[in-house]
C-alpha positions, 0 to 999 in steps of 0.5 A: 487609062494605063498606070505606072503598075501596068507598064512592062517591068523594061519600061519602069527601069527606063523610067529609073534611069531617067530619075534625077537622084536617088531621093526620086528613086527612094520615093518612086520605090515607095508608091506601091508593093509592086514597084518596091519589088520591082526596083529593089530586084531589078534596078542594076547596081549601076544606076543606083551608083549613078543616082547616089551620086547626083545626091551625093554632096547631101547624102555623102558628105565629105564629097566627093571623098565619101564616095571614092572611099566606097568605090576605091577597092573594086577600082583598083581590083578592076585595074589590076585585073588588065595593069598594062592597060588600066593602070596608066589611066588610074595613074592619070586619074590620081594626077587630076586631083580627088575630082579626077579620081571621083569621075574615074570611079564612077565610070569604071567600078566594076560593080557598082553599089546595092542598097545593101552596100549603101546601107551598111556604109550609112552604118559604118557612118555611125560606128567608125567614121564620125568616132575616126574624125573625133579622134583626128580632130583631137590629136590634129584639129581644132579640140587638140588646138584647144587643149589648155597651154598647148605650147607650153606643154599641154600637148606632147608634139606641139606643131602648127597645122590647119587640119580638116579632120573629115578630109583627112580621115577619108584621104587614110582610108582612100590610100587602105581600100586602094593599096592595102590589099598589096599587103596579102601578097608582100606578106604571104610570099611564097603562096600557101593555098588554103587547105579545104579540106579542115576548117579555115584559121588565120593561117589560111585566110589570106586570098589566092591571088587573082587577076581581079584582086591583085603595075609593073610590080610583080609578087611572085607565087611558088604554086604552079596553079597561079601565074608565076607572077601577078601584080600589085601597086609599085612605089610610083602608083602610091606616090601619084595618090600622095602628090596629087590626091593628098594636095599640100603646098609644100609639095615640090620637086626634087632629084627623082621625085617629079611634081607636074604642075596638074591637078591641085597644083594648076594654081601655081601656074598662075600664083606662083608656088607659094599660094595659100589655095593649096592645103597642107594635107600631107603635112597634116597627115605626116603628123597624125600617122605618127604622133603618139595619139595615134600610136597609142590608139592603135597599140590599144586596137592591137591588143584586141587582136593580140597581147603582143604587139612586137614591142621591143622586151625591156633588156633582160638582167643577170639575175642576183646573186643567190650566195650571203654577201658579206658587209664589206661586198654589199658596201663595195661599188660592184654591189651597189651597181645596177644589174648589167644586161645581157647581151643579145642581137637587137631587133632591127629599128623601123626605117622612119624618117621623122621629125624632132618629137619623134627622137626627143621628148618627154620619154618620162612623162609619156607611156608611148615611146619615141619612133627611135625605139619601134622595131620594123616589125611594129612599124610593119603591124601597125601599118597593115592594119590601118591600111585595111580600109574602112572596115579595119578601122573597127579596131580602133572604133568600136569594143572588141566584142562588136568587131566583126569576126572577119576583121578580126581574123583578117587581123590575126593573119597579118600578125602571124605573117609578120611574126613569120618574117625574117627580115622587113620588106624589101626597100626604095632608097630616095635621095643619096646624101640624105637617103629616106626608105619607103617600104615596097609594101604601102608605107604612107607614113614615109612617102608623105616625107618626099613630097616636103623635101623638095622645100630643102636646100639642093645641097642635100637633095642629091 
């Protein structure tokens, strides 16, 4: 009688693709020496995508948010490798929802998942999600909630949120793999090649632009061996994922900002517009990104990168007088004043719309500054690093000597790009009586306020 061993390598891997998951597949692999070569050789990277997602809620949890985080930078690099075609059906994917979006990955990730990958997610796991979703339920869920007098000053920004850590660290991560490599173009304008011909620096790690790494968009290259122009996310392509794929009942319509009752919002068209079925994940999200937490934990991950942050120098004073004052000068009011600052052109402040704490609070009884003082260039920093993917969050996650040197280069870069620009990047203006900026390079922060203007009077939404 034949056996498994004795079947034709063709035939065992049509036995693979009629497996039930990849726990079938783990165990079939592990019979014997001849079918773990085999299917660790020859199984497509496809078919190990197809069987970890019939797994995937036992095995790639949160679901299906897990998974999109792994599969989101090679979709959105097969979308932009064909945009006219491609990116209107990645747009109607965001627009039904994490689900919608899920089934889109699968179907069109260009490359599918090794086992390699699969394992250096389930390392990721460990080093950077669980230690992200702790620090997210601390400055949003329930162990913030449960600081002692936290309305009565326990915590800093106080606010009323109902926060899923886990899903909201995925939802940031998601928006990074997506469109935080639109961040190499908006910052390395006009293009610089890599000289190969001298050892790689952070100079030079910024990637050529190519059809499958770079909708209607266009960042323009300066060198002639590149197209002219070549594309990367708009503004209405980001705010699609916001609406639809960061679901909040808040989320309303209002003068250029449209929100079809599709996806997460089909409810309304039974409940009315006020329903509790609809989370409030961008009002979560809109807090986290910019409360001081977060900032700080980041301002910590900066300095693993760089001392300087671009946080603004305390004004620069007249020195003392050298000159013996005489009694009657040191008694005099001139003297006893404070020094007086000299005056220099400020840098530009960041283009945040925010809330209360935000502008006001207690500056006094904190080390992190208000978002009325950061500069366009912090803002600009902090965003291009959270916005690196799963890998960048290493960061904030892990010691400075575990992050990979990859990440660390990559985020050296990003500063010496910044520091390198003369004015922020160009801006959308939303809303004529009450304008609200969002940079054409990924602003999350920013394009999470659109969304809960359309619960304000008409009056100001003109």
């Amino acid at each position: 009688m034949g056996t498994l061993t004795s079947l034709p390598t063709e035939l065992i891997l049509i036995v693979v693709r009629r497996l039930r998951n990849i726990e079938d597949f783990l165990a079939l692999r592990s019979t014997c020496r001849l079918t773990y070569s085999i299917l660790n050789e020859t199984t497509a990277p496809h078919t190990i995508l197809d069987l970890l997602a019939a797994s995937a809620p036992t095995f790639c949890s949160p679901h299906p948010y897990f998974l999109v985080a792994a599969l989101a930078r090679q979709t959105a690099e097969w979308a932009l490798a064909d945009p006219a075609a491609r990116v209107p059906s990645l747009r109607k994917a965001f627009r039904g929802g994490i689900d919608a979006l899920f089934a889109f990955c699968l179907e069109n990730a260009p490359r599918g998942l090794t086992l390699d990958e699969i394992r250096h997610l389930h390392t990721l796991r460990f080093s950077v999600l669980n230690p992200l979703n702790d620090a997210i339920d601390r400055m949003a869920g329930m162990q913030w909630y449960a600081t002692p007098d936290f309305w009565e000053g326990g915590v800093s920004e106080p606010n009323t949120l109902f926060t899923e850590p886990s899903r909201a660290t995925m939802q940031i991560l998601i928006y990074g793999e997506l469109f935080g490599p639109s961040f190499d173009h908006f910052l390395d304008r006009p293009l610089r090649l890599p000289d190969t011909s001298a050892p790689a620096s952070p100079a030079s790690l910024s990637p050529p632009p190519s059809a499958s790494s770079s909708v209607s968009f266009y960042s323009t290259s300066s060198d002639p061996r590149f197209p002219k122009e070549y594309p990367v996310f708009t503004i209405e392509d980001r705010l699609d994922y916001v609406k639809y794929c960061i679901p909040d009942w808040n989320c309303s319509a209002w003068g250029p900002f449209e929100v079809d009752r599709t996806g997460p919002y089909q409810v309304r068209e039974v409940e009315g517009d006020h329903t509790s079925n609809i989370p409030a994940d961008q009002t979560a999200l809109r807090h986290i990104l910019t409360c001081r937490r977060w900032r700080r934990m980041w301002r910590d991950g900066m300095a693993k990168v760089d001392k300087d942050d671009f946080s603004p120098s305390p004004p620069a004073t007249e020195p003392p007088p050298t000159r013996r004052l005489s009694i009657i000068s040191i008694m005099s009011y001139e003297s006893r004043s404070p020094p007086r600052p000299v005056q220099g052109e400020p840098e530009p402040r960041a283009h945040y719309w925010a809330d209360h704490f935000s502008w006001v609070g207690d500056e006094e009884q904190t080390d992190m500054p208000n978002l009325s003082t950061e500069t366009w260039r912090q803002k600009l920093y902090r965003d291009a690093l959270v916005f690196q993917g799963i890998e960048g969050m290493q960061l904030i996650t892990l010691p400075k000597h575990q992050i990979s040197p990859r990440v660390l280069e990559k985020a050296r870069w990003i500063r010496q790009k910044i520091a390198e620009l003369e004015v922020p990047i160009e801006m959308t203006t939303f809303g004529r009586l009450t304008p609200m900026l969002v940079s054409s390079a990924p602003d999350l922060s920013q394009e999470l306020w659109l969304g809960v203007r359309g619960r304000w009077r008409a009056s100001v939404n003109m």
